[in-house]
N, C-alpha and C positions, 0 to 999 in steps of 0.2 A: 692607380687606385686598385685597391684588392675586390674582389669578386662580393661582398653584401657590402652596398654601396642604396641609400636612400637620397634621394632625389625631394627636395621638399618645398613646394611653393604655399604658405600661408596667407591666403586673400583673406579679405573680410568679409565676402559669403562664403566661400565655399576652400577647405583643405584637402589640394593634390600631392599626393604622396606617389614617388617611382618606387618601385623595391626592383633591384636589380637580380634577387632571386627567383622574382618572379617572372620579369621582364611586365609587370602591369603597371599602369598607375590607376590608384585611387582615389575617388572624389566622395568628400562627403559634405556636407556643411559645416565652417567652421561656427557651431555653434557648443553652449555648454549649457546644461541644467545645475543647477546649485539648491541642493536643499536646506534648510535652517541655515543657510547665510556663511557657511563653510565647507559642506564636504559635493565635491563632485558625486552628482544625481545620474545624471545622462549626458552623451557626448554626440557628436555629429549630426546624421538625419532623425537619429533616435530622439534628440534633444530638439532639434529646429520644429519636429512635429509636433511639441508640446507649446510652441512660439505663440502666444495668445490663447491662451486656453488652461494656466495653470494658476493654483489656488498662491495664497500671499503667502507659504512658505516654501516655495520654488520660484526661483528665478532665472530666468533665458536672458542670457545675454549674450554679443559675439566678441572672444575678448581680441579680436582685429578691427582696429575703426580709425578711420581714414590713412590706412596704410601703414599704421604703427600698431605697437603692443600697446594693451591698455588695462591684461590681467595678466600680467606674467605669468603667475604661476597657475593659473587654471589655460593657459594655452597651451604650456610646457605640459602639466596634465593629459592635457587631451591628446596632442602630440604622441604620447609612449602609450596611452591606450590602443588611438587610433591605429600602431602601428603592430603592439599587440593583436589587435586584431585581425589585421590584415594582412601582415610577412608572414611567409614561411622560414625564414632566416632569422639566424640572429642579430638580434639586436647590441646588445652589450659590447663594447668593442668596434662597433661599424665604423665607416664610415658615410657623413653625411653634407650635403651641398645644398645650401637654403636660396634661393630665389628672393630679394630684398629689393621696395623701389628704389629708384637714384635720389630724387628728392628729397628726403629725409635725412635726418642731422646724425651725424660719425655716433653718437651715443645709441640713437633709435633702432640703428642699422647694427650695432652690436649689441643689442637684444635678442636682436632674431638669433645672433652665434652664440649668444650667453645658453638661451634655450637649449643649447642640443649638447654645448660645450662644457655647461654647469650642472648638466644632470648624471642620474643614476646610471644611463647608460656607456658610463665614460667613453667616449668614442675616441677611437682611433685618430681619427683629424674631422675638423668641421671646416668647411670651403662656405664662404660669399660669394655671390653672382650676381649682378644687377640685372633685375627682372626682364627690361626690357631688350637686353643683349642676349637674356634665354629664350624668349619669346620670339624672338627671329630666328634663331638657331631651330627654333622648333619649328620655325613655321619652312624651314629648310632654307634658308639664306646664307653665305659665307658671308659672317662679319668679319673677317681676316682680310677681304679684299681692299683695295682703296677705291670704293664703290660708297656711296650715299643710300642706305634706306631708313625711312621715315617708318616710322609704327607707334601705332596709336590703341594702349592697352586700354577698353574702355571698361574699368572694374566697377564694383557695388557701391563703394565711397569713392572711390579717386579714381580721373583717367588721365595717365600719362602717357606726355605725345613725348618722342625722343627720334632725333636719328643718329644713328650707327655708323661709322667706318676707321676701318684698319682696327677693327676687335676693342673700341671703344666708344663712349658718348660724346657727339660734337655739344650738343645741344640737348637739354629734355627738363621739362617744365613739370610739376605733378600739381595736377587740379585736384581740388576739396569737393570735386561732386563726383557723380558715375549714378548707376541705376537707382541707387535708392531716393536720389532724389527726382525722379522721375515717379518713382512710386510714392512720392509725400504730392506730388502735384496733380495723380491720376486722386488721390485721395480728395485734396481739396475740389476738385474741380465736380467728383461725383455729389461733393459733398452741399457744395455751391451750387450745382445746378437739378440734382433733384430732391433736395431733404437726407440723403441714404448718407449715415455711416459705413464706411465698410474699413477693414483691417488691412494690415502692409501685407498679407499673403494674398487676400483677394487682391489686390492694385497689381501687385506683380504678376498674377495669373491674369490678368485683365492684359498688363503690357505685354506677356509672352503670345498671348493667342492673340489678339485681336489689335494689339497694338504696332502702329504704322507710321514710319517718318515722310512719308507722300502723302497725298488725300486720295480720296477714289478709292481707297479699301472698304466693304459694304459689308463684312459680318458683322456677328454680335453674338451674345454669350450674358445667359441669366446669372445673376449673382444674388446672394443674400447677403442682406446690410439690417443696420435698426435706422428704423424712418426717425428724424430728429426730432420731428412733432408729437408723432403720438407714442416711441419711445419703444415701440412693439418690431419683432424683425421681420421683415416682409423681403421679397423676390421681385428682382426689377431689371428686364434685359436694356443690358447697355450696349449699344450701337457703336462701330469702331471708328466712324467718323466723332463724337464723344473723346474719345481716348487721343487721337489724333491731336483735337483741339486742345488738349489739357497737355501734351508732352512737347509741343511744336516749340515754345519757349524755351524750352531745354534743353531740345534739340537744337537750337539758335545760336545759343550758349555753346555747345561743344563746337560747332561752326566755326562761329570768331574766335575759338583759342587758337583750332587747325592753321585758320588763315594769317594767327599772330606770328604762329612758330611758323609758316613757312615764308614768313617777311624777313623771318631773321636765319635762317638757309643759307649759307656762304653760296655764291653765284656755283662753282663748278659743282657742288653736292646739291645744288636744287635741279639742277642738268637729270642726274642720278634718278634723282626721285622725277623728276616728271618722266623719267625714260619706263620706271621698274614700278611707278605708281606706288599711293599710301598703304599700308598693310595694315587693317584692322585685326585688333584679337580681343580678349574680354569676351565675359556674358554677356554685356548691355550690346555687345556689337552684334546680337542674333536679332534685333528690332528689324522687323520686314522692310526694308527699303533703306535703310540707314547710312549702305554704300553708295546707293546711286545719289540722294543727299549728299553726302560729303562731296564726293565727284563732281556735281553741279554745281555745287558754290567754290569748289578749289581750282576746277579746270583739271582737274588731275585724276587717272583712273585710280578706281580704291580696289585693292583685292579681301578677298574675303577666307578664311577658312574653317575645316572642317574643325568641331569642337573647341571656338576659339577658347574657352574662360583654360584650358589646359596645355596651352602653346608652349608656357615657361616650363610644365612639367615635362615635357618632350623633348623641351633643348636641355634641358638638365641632364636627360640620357644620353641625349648625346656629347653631353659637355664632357663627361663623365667616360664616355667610353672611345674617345675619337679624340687621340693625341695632338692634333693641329687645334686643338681648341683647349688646351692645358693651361696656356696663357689669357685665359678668361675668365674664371675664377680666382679669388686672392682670401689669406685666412689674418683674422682680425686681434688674432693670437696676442700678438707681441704689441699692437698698440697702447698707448696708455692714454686714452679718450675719457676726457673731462667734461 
C-alpha cells in the first residue's frame, strides 16, 4: 500500500479513523445531526452533544445500529467530513481499509466497502477486514500462528465473541446487545425503583463511574432526572450498589453466550485459549470488574487492555503496514452479492 492509507473502524458509538499521514487515530462519536429532515447539521462529538436536547427540527441519530449501516448516506457523509477534518493528507485517491463484523450478511458487509468505494473520493483500493481478526492484531497477537485465541468485542449494540487461528475465524457468534442495553436497564431500574426519569447519557455516565459487575463497590454520584410523579426535575444521589443490581442481568446474559462459545471450541484450540486466556476489547469492556466476572464463571483468565473500544483501529495499522499480515484483508470489488 502507498503511504496516505486510512485505517477505518465504523462502531455504533463511536468512529475510529487511522490516518497514516498522521500516524494517529481518531475517535469521535459515530453520531449525526440532521436538520429539516435532509441536510447534515453536525457530525461526531459536535452532534452526540446535542443527543437529547434538540428542538423537532434536528434530529440525532447513529446511522450504525447493531453492527450494520442503517443511513447510508449520512454515514458516507460524515465519514469524508470527519476525515476532512482530521487528515493532514490527502484524501482523493487514498487508500482505505474498513474494519467489518463477521456476522453480518455478504450485502451488509459491502456497504461498509460501497461507502469509501462509491464515493467522491474515488479511492485508490478499499480492503475489508473482519473486526475481530483487527482487534487482536491490535491488541498485538500473531493471528498467522496455528495458535487458538478467543476475543470478545464488547460493542454499544453488538458483542462478538470469536476465535482466531492461522489468520482466520474458527468460530464467532455476533450478539444483538452490548452497552446500550445496559444503559436501557440502568434506565428502568432508576426508573422502577425511585420515581426519577433520567436520559441514555446520564445511564451511561452512571455505568462509566459507578457502575460494577461484582458487589461491594460503595460509591455514588448525584444525577438529575424528572420525578415521574410530580413531573418537576429534582437531583437524587444514586448509590453504586443500585447500578450493580440493575446491570447484573446483563451481565448474566454476556456470561452464558461466553460459556456457549467456549462449548463449542474444538478440543486442541480450547488448550490455546485456556493457555493465553479470553481477550476482552470494546467500550462496554471498561465496566469495573467485568474481567474478573467472565474469569469466574469461565475458569479461564480474561486479559484486559489499554483503550479497548480502539483495538480494531490499531490492527488496522498494523495490517496495513506489516507484510505478514497482507493476507488478512480481502476487497469486495469483483463480488456480485445479492
Amino acid at each position: 500500500m502507498g503511504s496516505n492509507v486510512y485505517g477505518i473502524d465504523p462502531g455504533t458509538c463511536n468512529l475510529k479513523v487511522f490516518s497514516q499521514a498522521t500516524g494517529k487515530i481518531y475517535n469521535e462519536k459515530n453520531t449525526v445531526a440532521i436538520i429539516n429532515e435532509d441536510t447534515l447539521y453536525a457530525f461526531g462529538n459536535e452532534a452526540y452533544a446535542m443527543f437529547e436536547k434538540v428542538p423537532e427540527n434536528i434530529q440525532v441519530s447513529f446511522p450504525v445500529n447493531v453492527g450494520v449501516i442503517s443511513s447510508y448516506n449520512y454515514e458516507q457523509a460524515m465519514i469524508f467530513e470527519f476525515l476532512e477534518k482530521h487528515s493532514k493528507g490527502r484524501i482523493k485517491g487514498a487508500e482505505f481499509i474498513v474494519a467489518v463484523p463477521t456476522d453480518i450478511t455478504e450485502v451488509e458487509k459491502k456497504a461498509f466497502f460501497d461507502l469509501l468505494y462509491k464515493s467522491k473520493a474515488k479511492p485508490r483500493s478499499v480492503l475489508v477486514c473482519d473486526k475481530p481478526i483487527a482487534s487482536a492484531v491490535g491488541l498485538g497477537l500473531d493471528v498467522n500462528e496455528p495458535t487458538g485465541v478467543m476475543i470478545v468485542d464488547m460493542g454499544a449494540d453488538t458483542t462478538e465473541i470469536s476465535v482466531i487461528s492461522l489468520g482466520g475465524l474458527v468460530i464467532s457468534s455476533l450478539l444483538d446487545f452490548g452497552g446500550n442495553r445496559i444503559d436501557e436497564s440502568i434506565i428502568s431500574c432508576i426508573r422502577k425503583e425511585f420515581n426519577l426519569l433520567i436520559g441514555k447519557k446520564t445511564a451511561c455516565q452512571l455505568k462509566e463511574t459507578i457502575g460494577s459487575a461484582l458487589p461491594g463497590y460503595t460509591d455514588e454520584i448525584t444525577v438529575v432526572g424528572r420525578d415521574v410523579v410530580s413531573g418537576l426535575p429534582i437531583e437524587m444521589t444514586i448509590a453504586a450498589e443500585v447500578i450493580y443490581k440493575a446491570i447484573t442481568p446483563d451481565l448474566e446474559e454476556f456470561c452464558s453466550n461466553i460459556k456457549l462459545m467456549l462449548e463449542h471450541v474444538p478440543p486442541e484450540l480450547a488448550r490455546d485459549v485456556v493457555a493465553s486466556g479470553i481477550y476482552l476489547t470494546g467500550g462496554t469492556s471498561k465496566i469495573r470488574g467485568v474481567d474478573q466476572l467472565f474469569s469466574d464463571v469461565s475458569g479461564i483468565r480474561v486479559n484486559l487492555c489499554e483503550n479497548p473500544e480502539e483495538s480494531a483501529a490499531r490492527g488496522l495499522v498494523k495490517i496495513v503496514s506489516d507484510p505478514k499480515y497482507r493476507n488478512l484483508p480481502y476487497t469486495m470489488k469483483a463480488r456480485n452479492i445479492r
